[in-house]
C-alpha positions as a Markdown table, in Angstrom:
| # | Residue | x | y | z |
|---|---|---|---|---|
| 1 | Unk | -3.3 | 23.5 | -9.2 |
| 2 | Unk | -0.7 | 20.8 | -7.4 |
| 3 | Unk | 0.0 | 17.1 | -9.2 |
| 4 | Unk | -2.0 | 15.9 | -6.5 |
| 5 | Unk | -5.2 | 18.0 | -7.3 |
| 6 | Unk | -4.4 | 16.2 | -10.5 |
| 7 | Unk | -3.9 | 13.1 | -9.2 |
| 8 | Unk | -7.1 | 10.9 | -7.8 |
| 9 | Unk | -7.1 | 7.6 | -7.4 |
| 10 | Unk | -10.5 | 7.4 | -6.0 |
| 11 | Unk | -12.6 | 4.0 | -6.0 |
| 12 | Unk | -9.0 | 2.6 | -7.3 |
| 13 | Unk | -6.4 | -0.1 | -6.2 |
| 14 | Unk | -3.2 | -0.2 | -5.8 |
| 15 | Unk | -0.6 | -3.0 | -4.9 |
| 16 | Unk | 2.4 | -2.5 | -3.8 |
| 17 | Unk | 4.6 | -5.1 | -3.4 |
| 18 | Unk | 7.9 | -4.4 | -1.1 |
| 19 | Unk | 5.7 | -2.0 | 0.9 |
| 20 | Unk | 6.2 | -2.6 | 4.3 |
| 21 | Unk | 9.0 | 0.1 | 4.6 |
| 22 | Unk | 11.4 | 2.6 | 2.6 |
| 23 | Unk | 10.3 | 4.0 | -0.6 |
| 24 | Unk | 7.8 | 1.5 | -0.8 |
| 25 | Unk | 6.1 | 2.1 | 2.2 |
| 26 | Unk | 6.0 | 6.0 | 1.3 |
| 27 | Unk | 4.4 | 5.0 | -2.1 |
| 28 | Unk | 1.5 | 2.5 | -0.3 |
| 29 | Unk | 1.1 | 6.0 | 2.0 |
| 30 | Unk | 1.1 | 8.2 | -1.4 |
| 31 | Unk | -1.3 | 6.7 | -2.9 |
| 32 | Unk | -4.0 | 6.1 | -0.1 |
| 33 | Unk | -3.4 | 9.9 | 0.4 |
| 34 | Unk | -4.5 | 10.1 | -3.5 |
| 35 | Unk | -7.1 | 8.3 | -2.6 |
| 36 | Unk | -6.7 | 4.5 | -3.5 |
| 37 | Unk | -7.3 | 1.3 | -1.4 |
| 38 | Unk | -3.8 | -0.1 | -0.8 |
| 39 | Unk | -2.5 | -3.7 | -0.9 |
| 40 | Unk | 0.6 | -3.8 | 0.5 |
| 41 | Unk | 2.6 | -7.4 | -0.3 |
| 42 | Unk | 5.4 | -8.3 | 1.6 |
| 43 | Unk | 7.6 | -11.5 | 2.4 |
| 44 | Unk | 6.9 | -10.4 | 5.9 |
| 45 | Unk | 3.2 | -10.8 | 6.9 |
| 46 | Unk | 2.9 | -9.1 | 9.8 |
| 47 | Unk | 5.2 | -6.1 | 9.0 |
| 48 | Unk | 3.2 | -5.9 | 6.3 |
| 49 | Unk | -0.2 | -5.9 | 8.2 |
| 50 | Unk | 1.4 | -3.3 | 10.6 |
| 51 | Unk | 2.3 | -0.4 | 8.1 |
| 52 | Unk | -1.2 | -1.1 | 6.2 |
| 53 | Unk | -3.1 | -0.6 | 9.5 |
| 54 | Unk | -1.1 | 2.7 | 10.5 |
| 55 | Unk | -1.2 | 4.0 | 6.9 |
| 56 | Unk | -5.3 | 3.3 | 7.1 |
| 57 | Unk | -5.2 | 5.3 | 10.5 |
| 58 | Unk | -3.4 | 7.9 | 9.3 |
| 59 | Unk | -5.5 | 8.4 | 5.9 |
| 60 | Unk | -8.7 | 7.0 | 6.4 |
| 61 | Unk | -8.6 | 4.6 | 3.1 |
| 62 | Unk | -8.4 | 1.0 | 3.4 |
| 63 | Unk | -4.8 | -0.6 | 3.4 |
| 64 | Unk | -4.6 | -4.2 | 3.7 |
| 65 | Unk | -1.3 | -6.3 | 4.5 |
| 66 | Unk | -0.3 | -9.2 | 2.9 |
| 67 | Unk | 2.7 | -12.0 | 3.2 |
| 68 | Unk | 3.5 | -13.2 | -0.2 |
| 69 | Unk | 7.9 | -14.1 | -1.6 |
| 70 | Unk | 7.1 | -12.7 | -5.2 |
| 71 | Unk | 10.7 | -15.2 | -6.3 |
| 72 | Unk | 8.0 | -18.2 | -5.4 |
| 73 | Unk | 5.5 | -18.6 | -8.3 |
| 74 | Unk | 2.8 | -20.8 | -6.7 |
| 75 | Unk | 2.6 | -17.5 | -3.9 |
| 76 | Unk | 1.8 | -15.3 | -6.7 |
């Protein structure tokens, strides 16, 4: 049996914040593969936005984008 097999995130969510590319971007994809919805939060909206919509294309969960600065508090 693989980690994965292990692994379900079914029926959960995730956030990831920094998602909208390198390891981040791998994790939002990780864990929609395991089966969570995925919030992905970045300072860039619509970069954001566009790696949520390919990551729900490629895995069939729901993956949202979001623009948020996590440094400002009232954005939080």
């Amino acid at each position: 049996m693989s980690v994965l097999d292990r692994f379900q995130l079914t029926d959960r969510v995730a956030i990831v914040t920094g998602g909208n590319r390198g390891l981040g971007k791998e994790m939002a994809k990780a864990l929609a593969e395991a089966g969570a919805q995925v919030a992905i939060v970045s300072r860039k909206a619509e970069e954001a936005q566009a790696v949520a919509a390919a990551i729900q294309s490629e895995t069939g969960k729901t993956c949202r984008g979001y623009g948020c600065d996590m440094t400002v508090a009232e954005q939080v």
